[in-house]
ZAMI-483584 format. One line per field, with one value per residue (C-alpha): residue number from 0; residue in three letters; x, y, z. Coordinates in nm, 2 decimals. Layout:
<gunus>
resi <- (NUM,...)
resn <- (ALA,...)
xx <- (X,...)
yy <- (Y,...)
zz <- (Z,...)
</gunus>
This chain:
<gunus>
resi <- (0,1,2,3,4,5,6,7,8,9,10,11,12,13,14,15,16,17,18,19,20,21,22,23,24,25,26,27,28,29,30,31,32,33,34,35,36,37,38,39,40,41,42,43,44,45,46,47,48,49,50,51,52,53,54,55,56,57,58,59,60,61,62,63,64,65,66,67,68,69,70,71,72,73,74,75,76,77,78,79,80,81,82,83,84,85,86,87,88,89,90,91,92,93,94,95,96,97,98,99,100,101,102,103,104,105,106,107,108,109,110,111,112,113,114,115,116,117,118,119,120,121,122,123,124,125,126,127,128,129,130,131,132,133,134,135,136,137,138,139,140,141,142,143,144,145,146,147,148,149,150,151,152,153,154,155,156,157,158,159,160,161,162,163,164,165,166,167,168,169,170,171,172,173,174,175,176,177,178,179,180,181,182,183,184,185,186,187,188,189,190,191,192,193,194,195,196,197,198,199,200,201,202,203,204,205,206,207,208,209,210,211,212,213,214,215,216,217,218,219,220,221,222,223,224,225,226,227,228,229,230,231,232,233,234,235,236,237,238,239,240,241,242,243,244,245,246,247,248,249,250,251,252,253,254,255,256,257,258,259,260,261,262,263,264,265,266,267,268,269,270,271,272,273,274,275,276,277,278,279,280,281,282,283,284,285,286,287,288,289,290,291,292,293,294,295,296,297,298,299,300,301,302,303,304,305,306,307,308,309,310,311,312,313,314,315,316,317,318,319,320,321,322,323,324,325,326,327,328,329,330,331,332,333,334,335,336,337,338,339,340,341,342,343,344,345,346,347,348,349,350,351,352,353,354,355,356,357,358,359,360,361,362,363,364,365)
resn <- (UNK,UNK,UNK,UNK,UNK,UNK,UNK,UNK,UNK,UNK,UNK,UNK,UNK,UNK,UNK,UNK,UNK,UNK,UNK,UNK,UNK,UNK,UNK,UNK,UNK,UNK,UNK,UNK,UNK,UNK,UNK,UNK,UNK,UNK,UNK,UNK,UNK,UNK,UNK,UNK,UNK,UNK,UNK,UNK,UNK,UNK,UNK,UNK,UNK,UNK,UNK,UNK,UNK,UNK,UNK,UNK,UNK,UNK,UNK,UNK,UNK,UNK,UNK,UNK,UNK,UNK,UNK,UNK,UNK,UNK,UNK,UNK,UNK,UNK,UNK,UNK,UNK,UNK,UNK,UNK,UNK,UNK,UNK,UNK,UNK,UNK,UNK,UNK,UNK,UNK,UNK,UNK,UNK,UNK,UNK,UNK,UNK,UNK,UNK,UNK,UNK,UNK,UNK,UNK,UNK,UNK,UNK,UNK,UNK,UNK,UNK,UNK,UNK,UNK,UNK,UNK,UNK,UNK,UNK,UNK,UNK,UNK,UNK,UNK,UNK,UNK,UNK,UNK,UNK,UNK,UNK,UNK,UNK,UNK,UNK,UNK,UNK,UNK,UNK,UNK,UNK,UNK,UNK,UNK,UNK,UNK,UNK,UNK,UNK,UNK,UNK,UNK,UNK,UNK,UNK,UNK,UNK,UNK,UNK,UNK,UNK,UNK,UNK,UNK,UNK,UNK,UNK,UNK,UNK,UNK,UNK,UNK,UNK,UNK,UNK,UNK,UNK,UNK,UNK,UNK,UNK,UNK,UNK,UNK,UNK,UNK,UNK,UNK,UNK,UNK,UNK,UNK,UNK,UNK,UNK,UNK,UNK,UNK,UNK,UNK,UNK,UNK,UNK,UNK,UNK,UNK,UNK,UNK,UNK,UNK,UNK,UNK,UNK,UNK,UNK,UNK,UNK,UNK,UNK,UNK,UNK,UNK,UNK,UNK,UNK,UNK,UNK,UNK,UNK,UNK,UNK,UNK,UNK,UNK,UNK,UNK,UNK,UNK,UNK,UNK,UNK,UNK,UNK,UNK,UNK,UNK,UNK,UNK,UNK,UNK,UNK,UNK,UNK,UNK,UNK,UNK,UNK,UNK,UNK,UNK,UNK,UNK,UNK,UNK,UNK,UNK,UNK,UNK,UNK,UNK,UNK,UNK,UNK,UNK,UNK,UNK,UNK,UNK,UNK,UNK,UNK,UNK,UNK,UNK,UNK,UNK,UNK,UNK,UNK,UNK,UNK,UNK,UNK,UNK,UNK,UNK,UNK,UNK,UNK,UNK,UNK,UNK,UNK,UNK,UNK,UNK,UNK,UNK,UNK,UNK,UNK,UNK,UNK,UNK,UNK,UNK,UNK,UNK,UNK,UNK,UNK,UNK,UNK,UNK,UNK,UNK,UNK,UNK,UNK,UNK,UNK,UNK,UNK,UNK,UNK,UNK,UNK,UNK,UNK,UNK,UNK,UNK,UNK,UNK,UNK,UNK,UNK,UNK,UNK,UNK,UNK,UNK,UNK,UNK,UNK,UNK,UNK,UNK,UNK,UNK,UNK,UNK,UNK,UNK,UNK,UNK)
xx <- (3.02,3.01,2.71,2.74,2.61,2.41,2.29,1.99,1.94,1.62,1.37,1.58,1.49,1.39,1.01,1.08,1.07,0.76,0.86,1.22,1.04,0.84,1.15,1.34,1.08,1.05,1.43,1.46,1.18,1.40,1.74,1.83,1.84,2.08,2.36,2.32,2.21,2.01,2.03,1.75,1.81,1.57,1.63,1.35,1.27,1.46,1.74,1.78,1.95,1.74,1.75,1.47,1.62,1.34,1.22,0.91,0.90,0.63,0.91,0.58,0.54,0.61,0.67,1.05,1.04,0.94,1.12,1.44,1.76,1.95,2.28,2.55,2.78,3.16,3.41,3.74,3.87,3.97,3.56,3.39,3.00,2.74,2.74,2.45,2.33,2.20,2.21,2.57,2.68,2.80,2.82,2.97,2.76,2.98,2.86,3.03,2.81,2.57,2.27,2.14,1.75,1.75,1.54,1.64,1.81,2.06,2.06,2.12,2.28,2.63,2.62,2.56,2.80,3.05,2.96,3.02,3.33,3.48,3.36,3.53,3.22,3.17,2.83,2.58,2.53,2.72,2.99,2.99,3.01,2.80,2.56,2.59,2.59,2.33,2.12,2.14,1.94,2.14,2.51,2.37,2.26,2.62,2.78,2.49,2.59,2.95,2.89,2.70,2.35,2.08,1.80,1.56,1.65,1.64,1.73,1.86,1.88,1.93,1.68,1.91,1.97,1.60,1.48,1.77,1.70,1.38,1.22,1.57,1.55,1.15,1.24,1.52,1.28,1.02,1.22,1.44,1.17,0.83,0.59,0.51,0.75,0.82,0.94,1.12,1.35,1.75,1.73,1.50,1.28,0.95,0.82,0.80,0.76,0.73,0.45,0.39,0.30,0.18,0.15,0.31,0.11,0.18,0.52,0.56,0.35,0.53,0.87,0.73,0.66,1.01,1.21,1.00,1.24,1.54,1.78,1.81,1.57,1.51,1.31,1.25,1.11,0.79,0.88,0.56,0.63,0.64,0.82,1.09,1.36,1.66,1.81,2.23,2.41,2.80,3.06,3.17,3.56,3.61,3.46,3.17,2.86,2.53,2.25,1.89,1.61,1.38,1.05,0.75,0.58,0.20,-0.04,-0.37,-0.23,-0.05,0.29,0.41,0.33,0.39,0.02,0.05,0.38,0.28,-0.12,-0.31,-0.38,-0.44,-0.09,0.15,0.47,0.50,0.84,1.00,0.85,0.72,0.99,1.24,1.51,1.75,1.60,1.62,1.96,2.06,1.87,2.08,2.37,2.26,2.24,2.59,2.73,2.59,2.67,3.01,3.01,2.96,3.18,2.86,2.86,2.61,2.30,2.07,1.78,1.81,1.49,1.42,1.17,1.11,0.94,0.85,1.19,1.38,1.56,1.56,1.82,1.59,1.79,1.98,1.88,2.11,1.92,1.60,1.23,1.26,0.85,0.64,0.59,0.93,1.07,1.39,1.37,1.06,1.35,1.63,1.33,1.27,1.62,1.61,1.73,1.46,1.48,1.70,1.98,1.97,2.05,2.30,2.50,2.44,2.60,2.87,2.96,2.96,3.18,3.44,3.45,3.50,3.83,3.95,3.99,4.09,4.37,4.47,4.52,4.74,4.99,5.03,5.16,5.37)
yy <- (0.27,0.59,0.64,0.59,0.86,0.70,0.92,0.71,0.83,0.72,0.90,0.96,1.06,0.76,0.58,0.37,0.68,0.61,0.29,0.41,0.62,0.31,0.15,0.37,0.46,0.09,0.09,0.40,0.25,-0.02,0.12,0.14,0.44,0.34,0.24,0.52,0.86,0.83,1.14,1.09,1.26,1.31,1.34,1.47,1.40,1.75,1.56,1.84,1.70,1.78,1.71,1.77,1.85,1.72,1.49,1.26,0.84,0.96,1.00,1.05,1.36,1.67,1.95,1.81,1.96,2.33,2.32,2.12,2.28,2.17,1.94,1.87,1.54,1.63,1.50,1.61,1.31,1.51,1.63,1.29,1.42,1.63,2.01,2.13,2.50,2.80,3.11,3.20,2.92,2.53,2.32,1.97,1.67,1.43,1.10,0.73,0.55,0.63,0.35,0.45,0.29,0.39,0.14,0.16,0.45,0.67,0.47,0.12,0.14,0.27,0.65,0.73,0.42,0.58,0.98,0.75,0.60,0.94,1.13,0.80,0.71,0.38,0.26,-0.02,-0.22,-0.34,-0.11,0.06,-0.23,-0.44,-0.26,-0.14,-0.45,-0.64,-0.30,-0.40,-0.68,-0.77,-0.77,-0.94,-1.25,-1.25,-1.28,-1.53,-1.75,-1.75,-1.87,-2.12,-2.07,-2.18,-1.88,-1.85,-1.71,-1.38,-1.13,-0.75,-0.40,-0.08,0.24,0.31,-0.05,-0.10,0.23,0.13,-0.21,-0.33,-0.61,-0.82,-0.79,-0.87,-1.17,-1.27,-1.24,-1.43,-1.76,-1.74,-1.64,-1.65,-1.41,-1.53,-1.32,-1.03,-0.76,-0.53,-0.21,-0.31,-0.09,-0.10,-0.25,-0.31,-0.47,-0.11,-0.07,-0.45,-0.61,-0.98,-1.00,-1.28,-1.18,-0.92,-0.57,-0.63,-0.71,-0.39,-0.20,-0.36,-0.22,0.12,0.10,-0.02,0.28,0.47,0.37,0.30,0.30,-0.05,-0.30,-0.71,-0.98,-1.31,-1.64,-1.70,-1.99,-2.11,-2.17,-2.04,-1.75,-1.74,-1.54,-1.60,-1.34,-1.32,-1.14,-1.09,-0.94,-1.14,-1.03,-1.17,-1.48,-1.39,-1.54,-1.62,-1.73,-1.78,-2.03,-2.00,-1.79,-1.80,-1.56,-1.60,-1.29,-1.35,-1.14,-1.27,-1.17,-0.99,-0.62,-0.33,-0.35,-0.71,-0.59,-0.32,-0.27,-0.60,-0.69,-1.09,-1.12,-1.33,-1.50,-1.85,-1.88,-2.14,-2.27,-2.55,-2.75,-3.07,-3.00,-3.03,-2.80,-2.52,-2.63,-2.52,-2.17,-2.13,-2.24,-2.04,-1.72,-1.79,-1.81,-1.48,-1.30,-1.41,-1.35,-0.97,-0.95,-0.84,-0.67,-0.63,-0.78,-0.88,-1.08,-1.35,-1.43,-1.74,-1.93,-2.29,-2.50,-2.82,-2.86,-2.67,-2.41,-2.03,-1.74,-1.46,-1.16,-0.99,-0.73,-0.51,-0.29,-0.50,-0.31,-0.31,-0.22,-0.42,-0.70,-0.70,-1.07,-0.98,-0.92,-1.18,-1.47,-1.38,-1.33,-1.66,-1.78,-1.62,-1.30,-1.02,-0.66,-0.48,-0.71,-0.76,-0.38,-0.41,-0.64,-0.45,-0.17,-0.34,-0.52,-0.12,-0.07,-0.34,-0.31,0.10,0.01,-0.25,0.03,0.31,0.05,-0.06,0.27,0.38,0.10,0.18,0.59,0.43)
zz <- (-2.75,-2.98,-3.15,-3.53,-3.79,-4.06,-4.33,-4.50,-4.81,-5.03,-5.32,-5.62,-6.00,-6.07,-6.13,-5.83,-5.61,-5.41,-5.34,-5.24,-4.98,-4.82,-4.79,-4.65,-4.41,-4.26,-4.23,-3.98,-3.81,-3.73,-3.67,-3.33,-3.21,-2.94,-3.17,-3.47,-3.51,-3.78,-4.06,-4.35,-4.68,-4.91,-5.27,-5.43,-5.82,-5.92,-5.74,-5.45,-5.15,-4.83,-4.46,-4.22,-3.88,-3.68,-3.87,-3.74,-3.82,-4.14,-4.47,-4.66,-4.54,-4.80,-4.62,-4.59,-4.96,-4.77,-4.47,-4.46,-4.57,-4.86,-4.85,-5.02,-5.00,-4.93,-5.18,-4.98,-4.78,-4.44,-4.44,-4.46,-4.44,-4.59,-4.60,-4.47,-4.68,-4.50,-4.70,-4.75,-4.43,-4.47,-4.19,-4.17,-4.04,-4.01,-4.20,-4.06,-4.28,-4.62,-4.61,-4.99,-5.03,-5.37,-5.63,-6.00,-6.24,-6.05,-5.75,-5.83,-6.12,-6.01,-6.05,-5.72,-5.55,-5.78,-5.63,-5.25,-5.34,-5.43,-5.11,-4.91,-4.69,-4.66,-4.77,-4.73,-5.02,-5.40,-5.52,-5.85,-6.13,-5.93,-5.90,-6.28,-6.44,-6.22,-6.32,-6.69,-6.77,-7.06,-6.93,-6.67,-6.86,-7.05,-6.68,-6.57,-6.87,-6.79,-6.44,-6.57,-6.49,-6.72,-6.80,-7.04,-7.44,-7.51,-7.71,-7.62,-7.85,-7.83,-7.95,-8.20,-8.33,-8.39,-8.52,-8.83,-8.84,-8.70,-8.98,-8.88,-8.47,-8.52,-8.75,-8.45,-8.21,-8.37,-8.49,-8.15,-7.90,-8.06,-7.97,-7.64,-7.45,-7.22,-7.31,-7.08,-6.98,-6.98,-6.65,-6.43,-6.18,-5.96,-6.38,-6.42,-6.84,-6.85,-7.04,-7.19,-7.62,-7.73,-8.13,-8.32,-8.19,-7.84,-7.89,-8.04,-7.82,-7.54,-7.72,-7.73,-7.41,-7.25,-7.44,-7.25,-6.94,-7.09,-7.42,-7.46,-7.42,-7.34,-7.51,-7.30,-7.39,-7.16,-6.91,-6.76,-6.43,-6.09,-5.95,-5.68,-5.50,-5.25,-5.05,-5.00,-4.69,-4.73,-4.89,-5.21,-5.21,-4.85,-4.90,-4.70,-4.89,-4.70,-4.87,-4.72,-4.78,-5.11,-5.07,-5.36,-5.50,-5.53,-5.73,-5.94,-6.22,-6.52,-6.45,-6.12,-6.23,-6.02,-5.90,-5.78,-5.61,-5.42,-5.45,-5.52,-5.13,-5.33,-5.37,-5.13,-4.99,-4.90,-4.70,-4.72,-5.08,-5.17,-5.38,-5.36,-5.15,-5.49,-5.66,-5.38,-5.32,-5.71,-5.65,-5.35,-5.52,-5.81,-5.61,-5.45,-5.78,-5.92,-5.65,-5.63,-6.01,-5.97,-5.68,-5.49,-5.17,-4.89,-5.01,-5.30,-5.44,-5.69,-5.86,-6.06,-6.26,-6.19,-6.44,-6.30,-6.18,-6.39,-6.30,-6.43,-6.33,-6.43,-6.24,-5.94,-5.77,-5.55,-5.38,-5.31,-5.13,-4.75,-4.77,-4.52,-4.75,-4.93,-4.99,-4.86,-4.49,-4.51,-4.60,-4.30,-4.03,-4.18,-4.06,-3.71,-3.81,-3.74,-3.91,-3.69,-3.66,-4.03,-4.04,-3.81,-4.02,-4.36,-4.21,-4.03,-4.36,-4.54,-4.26,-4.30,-4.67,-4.64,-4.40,-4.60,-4.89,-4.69,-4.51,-4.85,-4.99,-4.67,-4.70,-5.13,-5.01,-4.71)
</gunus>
């Protein structure tokens, strides 16, 4: 069977870069090299495209920046594949299949699902408003309430909005939410520019810091509970929805911060969690629902907050970390499906839904 080309693509100009680069490095570790000829791209923080020829099994290593040559995705139809640049020379690689590990701004927010759909390479993962309205925190919560799921209050506004009228979103916040909240970027991720207040000065410092990262910005009641996600495989539009068990998160800090993520060696999973069968039932039918909801494609992470046995929807996330502790590939391994045929099924479901289109389009000019 012919070998398929996979460009994976992962950095980014975004503050999730590093973390895009972990990811994407466990990935081609375990993508078969029998089925795919696997083509990294590198998009450094100036947003270069670069390929590395020979590249080793280390994505950490910077001398791609020095040595690879630049590229260029093709927008024309008849080309489908990246340009590769040398001096005053272009040379097709043909592409079958774009595998973006790209975390936050610019690459799971839309813009660059929108750059794929125009070239017509299929692609692993949500499509372009799936992927921009489970980015922003607060369209999300308007769709999350009209498929019914309960989540905690909150309150959203833009730069602009409070730099003309601050006093009145403070007084919202404070008779709606209290000052025991979080406080966070619209768009973004890995609690990058999150923080908790719990009185006036770090609520506003906590503001200050969120428009740091983004435009608009989110205020949410503190629920004092637990933490947990559940991971969904499918693509929404066919019907195809499968959700996994429920894992926990477990960290010593007082929120799950970037550190407790990815640095504090303390923090852990416990797969599957801890909790009455109805109440993982609801996040897995709560996860169902909101991906369905955004006509998700691919994959995603649903992460809740459980208070005793209430139940949270606290967000989606399209585009979740394939690092060595991500929750993600931790809940299918827990349902029999290891790494690689996990891959295998992302990117035969960016395959089917690539066809569907291009079939679709072919029978409208007939």
């Amino acid at each position: 069977m012919k070998k398929l080309n996979v460009a994976v693509i992962y950095g980014g100009d975004s503050p999730e870069h590093m973390i895009s680069r972990t990811s994407a490095n466990n990935i081609i570790s375990k993508l078969s090299t029998e089925k795919y000829n696997i083509i990294p791209i590198y998009i450094n923080k100036e947003g270069s495209w670069i390929m590395y020829d020979n590249y080793t099994s280390d994505l950490n290593d910077w001398k791609w920046e020095k040595i690879g040559a630049n590229v260029s995705l093709s927008v024309n139809h008849s080309q489908k594949g990246l340009f590769r640049l040398v001096k005053d020379k272009a040379k097709l690689i043909c592409i079958d299949i774009i595998f973006p590990v790209l975390h936050g701004p610019y690459g799971e927010d839309g813009k660059i699902q929108g750059l794929f759909e125009i070239s017509g390479i299929p692609y692993v993962g949500c499509g372009v408003l799936s992927s921009a309205v489970s980015m922003d925190k607060s369209f999300m919560r308007i769709i999350a309430a009209s498929a019914g799921l309960n989540q905690t209050d909150y309150i959203a506004f833009s730069e602009y909005e409070f730099k003309n009228n601050s006093e009145e979103i403070l007084k919202n916040i404070r008779k709606k939410i209290g000052y025991n909240c979080f406080i966070k970027p619209c768009n973004g991720g890995s609690s990058i520019g999150m923080s908790k207040a719990t009185k006036k000065n770090e609520l506003l410092n906590g503001i200050e810091l969120a428009f740091h990262y983004d435009k608009k910005v989110i205020v949410e009641k503190t629920i004092v509970g637990r933490e947990f996600e559940c991971a969904v495989l499918g693509n929404a539009i066919d019907g195809e929805i499968n959700v996994s068990g429920v894992g926990e998160l477990k960290f010593e800090q007082e929120f799950y911060t970037y550190d407790a993520k990815y640095v504090d060696n303390s923090s852990y999973t416990i797969i599957p969690a801890d909790l009455p069968k109805e109440v993982v039932e609801q996040i897995r039918d709560y996860s169902a629902r909101i991906f369905k909801a955004v006509d998700g494609s691919g994959l995603a992470r649903v992460d809740f907050l459980v208070d005793d046995k209430t139940v949270y929807f606290s967000e989606i996330n399209t585009m979740p970390g394939f690092t060595s502790i991500s929750m993600y590939p931790k809940l299918w391994e827990n349902e029999g499906i290891g790494m690689e045929v996990l891959l295998d099924k992302l990117i035969d479901l960016g395959m089917k839904k690539g066809v569907g289109r291009e079939q679709k389009i072919w029978k409208i000019e007939q």
